[in-house]
C-alpha positions in Angstrom: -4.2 -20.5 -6.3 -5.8 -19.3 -3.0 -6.5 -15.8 -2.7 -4.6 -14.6 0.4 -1.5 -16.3 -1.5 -2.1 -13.9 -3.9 -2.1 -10.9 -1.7 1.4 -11.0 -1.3 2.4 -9.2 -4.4 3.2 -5.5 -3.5 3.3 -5.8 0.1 5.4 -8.7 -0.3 2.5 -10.6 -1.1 2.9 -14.0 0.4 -0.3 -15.7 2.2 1.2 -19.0 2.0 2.9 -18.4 5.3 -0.3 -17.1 6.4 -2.6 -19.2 8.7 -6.1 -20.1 7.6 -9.1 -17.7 8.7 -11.1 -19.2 11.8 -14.3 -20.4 10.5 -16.7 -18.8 13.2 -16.7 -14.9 14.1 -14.8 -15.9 17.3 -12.7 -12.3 17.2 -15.8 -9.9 17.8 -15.4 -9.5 21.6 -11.5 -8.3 20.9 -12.5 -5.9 17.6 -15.1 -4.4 19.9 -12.4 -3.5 22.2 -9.9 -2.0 19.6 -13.0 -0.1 18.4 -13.6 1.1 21.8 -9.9 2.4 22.1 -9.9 3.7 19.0 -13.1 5.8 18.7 -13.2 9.2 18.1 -14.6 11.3 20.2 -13.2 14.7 20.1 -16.0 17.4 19.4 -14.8 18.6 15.4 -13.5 15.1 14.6 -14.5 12.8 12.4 -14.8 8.8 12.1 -16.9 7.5 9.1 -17.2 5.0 6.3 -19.1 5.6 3.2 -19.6 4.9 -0.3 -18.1 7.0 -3.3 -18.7 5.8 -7.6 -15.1 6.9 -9.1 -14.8 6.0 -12.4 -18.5 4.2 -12.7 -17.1 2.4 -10.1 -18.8 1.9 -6.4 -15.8 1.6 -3.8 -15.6 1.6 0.1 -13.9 5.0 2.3 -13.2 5.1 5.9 -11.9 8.1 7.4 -10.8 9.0 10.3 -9.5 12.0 12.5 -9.2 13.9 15.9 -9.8 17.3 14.4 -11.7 18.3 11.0 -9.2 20.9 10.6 -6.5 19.1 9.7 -5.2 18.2 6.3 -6.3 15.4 4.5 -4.0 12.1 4.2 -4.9 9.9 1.6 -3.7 6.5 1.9 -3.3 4.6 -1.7 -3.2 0.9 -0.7 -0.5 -1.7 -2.0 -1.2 -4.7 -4.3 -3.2 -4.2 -5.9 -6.2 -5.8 -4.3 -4.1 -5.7 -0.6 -6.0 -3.5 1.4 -4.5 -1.5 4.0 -7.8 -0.5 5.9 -8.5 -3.8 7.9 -5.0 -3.6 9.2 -4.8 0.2 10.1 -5.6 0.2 13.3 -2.4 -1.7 14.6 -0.2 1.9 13.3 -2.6 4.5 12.5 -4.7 6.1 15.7 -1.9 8.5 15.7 -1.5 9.5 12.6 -5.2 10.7 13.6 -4.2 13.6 15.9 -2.3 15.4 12.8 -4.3 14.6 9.7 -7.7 13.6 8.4 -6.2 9.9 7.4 -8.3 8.5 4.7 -8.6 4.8 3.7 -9.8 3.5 0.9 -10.2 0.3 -0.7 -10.2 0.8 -4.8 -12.1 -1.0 -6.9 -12.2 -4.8 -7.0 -10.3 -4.9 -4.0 -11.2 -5.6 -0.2 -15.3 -4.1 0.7 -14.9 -3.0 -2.8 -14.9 -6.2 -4.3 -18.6 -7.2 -4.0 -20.2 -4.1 -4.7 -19.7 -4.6 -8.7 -19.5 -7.5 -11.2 -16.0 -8.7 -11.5 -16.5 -9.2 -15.3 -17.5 -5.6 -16.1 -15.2 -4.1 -13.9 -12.3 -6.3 -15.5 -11.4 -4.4 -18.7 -11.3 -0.9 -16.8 -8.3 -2.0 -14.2 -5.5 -0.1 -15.8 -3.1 2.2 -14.2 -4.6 5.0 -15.8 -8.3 4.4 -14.1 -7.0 3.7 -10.9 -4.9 6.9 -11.2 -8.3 8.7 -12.4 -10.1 7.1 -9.4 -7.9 9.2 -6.6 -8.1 12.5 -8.9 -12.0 11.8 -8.4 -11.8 11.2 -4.8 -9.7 13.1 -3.7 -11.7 15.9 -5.6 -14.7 13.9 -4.0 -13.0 14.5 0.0 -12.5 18.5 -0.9 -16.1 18.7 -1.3 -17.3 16.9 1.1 -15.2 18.2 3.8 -14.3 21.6 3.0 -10.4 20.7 3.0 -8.4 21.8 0.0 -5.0 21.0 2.0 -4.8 17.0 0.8 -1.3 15.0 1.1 -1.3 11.8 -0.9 0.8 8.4 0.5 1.5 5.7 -2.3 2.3 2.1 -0.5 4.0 -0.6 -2.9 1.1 -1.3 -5.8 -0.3 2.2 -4.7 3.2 4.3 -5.1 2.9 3.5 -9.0 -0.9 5.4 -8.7 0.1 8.0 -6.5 3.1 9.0 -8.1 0.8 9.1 -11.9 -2.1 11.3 -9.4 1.3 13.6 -8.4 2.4 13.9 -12.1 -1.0 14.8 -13.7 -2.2 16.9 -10.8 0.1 18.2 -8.5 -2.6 21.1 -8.2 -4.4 19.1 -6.1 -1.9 17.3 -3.3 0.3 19.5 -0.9 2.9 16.7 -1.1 3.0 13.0 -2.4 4.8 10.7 0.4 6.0 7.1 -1.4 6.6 4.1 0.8 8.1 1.4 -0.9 8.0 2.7 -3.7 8.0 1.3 -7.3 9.8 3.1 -10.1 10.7 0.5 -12.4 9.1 -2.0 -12.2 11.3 -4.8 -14.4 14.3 -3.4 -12.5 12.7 -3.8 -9.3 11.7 -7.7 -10.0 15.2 -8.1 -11.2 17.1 -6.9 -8.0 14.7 -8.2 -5.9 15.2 -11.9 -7.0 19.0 -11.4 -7.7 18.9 -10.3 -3.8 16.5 -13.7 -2.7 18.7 -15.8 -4.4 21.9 -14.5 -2.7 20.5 -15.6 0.6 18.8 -18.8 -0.5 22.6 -19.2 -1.7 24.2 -18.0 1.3 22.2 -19.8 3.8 23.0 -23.3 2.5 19.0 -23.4 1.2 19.2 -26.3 -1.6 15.3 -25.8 -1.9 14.9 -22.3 -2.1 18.2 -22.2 -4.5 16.6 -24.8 -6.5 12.9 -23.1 -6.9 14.5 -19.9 -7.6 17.0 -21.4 -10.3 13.7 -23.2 -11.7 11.9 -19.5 -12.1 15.0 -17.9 -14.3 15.1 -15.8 -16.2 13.0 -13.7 -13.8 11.1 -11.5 -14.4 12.4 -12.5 -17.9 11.4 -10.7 -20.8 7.4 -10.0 -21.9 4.5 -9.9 -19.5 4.4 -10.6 -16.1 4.0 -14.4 -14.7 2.2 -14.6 -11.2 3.3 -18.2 -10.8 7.0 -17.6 -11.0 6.5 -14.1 -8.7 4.6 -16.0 -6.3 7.8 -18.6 -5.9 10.1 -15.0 -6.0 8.1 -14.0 -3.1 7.4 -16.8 -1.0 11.3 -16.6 -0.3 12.1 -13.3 -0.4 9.3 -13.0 2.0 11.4 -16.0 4.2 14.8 -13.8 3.7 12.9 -10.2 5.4 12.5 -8.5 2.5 9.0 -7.7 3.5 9.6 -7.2 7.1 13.1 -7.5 8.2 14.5 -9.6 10.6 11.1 -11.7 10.3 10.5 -15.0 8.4 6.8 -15.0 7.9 4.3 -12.4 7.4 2.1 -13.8 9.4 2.0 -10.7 12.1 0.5 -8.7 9.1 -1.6 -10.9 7.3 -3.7 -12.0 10.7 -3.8 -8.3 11.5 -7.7 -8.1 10.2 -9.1 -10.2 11.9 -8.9 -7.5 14.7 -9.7 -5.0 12.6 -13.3 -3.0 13.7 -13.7 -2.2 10.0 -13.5 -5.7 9.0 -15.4 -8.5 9.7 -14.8 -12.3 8.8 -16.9 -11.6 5.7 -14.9 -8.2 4.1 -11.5 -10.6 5.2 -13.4 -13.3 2.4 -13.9 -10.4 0.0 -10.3 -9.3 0.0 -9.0 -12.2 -0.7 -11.4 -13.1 -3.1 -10.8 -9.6 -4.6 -7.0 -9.5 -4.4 -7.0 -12.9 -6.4 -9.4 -10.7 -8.9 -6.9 -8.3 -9.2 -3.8 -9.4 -9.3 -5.1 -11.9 -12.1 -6.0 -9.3 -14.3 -3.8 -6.6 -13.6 -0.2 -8.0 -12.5 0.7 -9.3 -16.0 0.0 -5.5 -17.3 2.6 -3.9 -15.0 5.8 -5.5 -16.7 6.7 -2.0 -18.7 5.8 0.6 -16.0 8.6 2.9 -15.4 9.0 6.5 -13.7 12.7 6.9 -15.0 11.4 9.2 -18.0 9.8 11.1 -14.9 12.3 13.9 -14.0 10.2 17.1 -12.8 7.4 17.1 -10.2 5.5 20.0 -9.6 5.1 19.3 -6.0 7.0 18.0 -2.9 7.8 14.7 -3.0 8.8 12.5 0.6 10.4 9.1 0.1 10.0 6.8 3.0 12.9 3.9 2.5 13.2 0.8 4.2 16.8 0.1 4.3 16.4 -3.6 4.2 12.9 -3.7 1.5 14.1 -6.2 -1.4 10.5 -6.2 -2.2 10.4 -3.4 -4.0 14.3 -2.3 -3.7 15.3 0.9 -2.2 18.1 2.1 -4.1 16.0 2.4 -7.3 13.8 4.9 -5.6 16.8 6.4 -4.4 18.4 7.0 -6.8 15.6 8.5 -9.1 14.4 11.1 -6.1 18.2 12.2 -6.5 17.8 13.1 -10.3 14.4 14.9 -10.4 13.5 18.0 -10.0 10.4 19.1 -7.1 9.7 22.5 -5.4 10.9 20.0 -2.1 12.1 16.8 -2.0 13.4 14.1 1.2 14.3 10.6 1.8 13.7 9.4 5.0 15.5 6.1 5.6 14.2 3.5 8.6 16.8 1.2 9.0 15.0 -1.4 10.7 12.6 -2.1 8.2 11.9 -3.2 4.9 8.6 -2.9 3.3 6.8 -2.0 6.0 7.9 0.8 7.7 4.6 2.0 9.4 4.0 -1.2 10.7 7.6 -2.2 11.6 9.0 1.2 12.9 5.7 3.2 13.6 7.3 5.7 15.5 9.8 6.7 13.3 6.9 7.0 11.1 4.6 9.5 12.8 7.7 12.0 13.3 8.8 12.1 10.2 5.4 12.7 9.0 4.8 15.0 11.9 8.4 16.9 11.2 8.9 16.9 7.6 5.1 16.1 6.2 2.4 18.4 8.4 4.5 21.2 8.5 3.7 22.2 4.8 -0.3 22.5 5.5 1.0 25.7 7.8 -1.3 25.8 11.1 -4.5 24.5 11.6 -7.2 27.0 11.2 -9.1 27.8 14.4 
């Protein structure tokens, strides 16, 4: 099974709509323009990529931002193994003006993926390590840049490790933001494919209604099977529930190959490294649940896409109504599904800008 069809786990992880990488580095002249746009170049700001070893583990950062002063963002990727940094630049320059944003590609996954031996680094992906992995960085990014204000945003795959960093160390995050995100993870399969089917079903779709009828019972009981998610998601990816109103993700999924982080070589690594991951991990994350979750000792920001059936909204919804945080907001965008900082970007920025930033207090000058 290809790599890049293996991507589409958490962020609706469907390559097989997804066109086939050019074989020659014929997008250079157009990354060096989007990195010409999107340098910084403001006297206390900050634009950088570096290595950190979290967990034994050596693993790829970028970060980027108008002002050193500003509070950290940390942005927890989906997947796992589907990076977010080569596809940053289409929503995140400005993000920049208001926070330090900080990507970061965990281990086995994206520029990550080649830096260590696949077979060591297999028995150590567990929740709990990647969870350990941002307490280290984000301890790691205090240091290093003399910020102790540090907000934490959990995509998909990366809501289950943010949440566990927000649970076991609220001392260290000013808020945790969740976008799409996961808190059961059988109950979020089920709906999810009870919702596909419904629209393979409505839409006269013998095929689809026939592939899905083939998968049942899904997710079924026991562990976690990648073949019969893959089918779930190759038409729930069809139906919008990963970007609504869209058929494909092919928008997304060709996004790197603009990226100035990313070149034809990294794309080859994440998909070589999402394949990696999702292979070892995806069968592991059957029994993950945040219900028994009720208290947070820290603000907590939903961001819901009305229309994401890839990892459904209610049940986040309806769990941020029954616990208990010193602040707590859903923030619906009604035009999007999965991907709301890609599909409604501005939206995006002002509710970070109104109901996020805000709790850092000013910027020091």
């Amino acid at each position: 099974m290809p790599g890049r069809l293996l991507l589409a786990f958490a962020l609706a992880l469907i390559a097989a709509a997804a066109p086939a990488r050019p074989p020659a580095d014929r997008y250079a002249p157009a990354r060096a323009i989007v990195a010409d746009i999107g340098r910084i170049v403001t006297p206390n700001g900050v634009q950088e990529t570096f290595e950190a070893t979290l967990g034994g583990a050596r693993q790829v950062v970028n970060v980027r931002g108008a002002d050193r002063a500003n509070p950290i963002l940390l942005f927890v990727h989906g997947g796992p193994g589907a990076v977010e940094m080569p596809v940053a630049w289409a929503f995140q320059r400005p993000w920049e003006d208001h926070f330090t944003i900080v990507q970061w590609d965990q281990r086995g996954a994206g520029r990550s993926f080649p830096l260590n031996d696949p077979k060591a680094l297999a028995p150590t992906l567990t929740v709990d390590r990647y969870r350990d992995d941002a307490i280290e960085l984000i301890e790691l990014l205090r240091r290093k840049y003399g910020q102790r204000r540090v907000f934490l945003m959990g995509h998909s795959w990366g809501s289950i490790v943010g949440l566990s960093v927000a649970a076991k160390r609220p001392d260290l995050l000013h808020a945790y933001i969740g976008v799409g995100q996961i808190i059961d993870f059988r109950e979020n399969e089920r709906q999810g494919f009870d919702w596909t089917l419904a629209q393979a079903r409505k839409a006269g779709n013998a095929k689809a209604v026939a592939e899905l009828e083939a998968i049942r019972p899904y997710p079924g009981p026991g562990a976690f099977s990648i073949d019969k998610m893959t089918t779930e998601r190759t038409w729930s990816v069809h139906y919008g529930a990963l970007a609504a109103y869209r058929d494909n993700a092919d928008f997304y999924f060709r996004a790197p190959r603009l990226s100035p982080e990313y070149t034809p070589a990294d794309v080859t690594a994440w998909d070589e490294g999402s394949k990696f991951t999702i292979n070892v991990l995806f069968p592991k994350l059957a029994d993950i649940s945040f219900v028994p979750l009720t208290k947070l000792d820290v603000p907590v920001f939903l961001f819901l896409g009305r229309q994401d059936y890839t990892t459904p909204s209610g049940i986040a919804a309806a769990w941020l109504n029954r616990v208990k945080a010193p602040r707590k907001g859903a923030i619906w965008f009604e035009h999007s599904a999965h991907l709301p900082m890609i599909e409604e970007p501005g939206r995006v920025l002002v509710a970070l800008v109104e109901q996020v930033r805000p709790l850092a207090g000013k910027v020091p000058r």
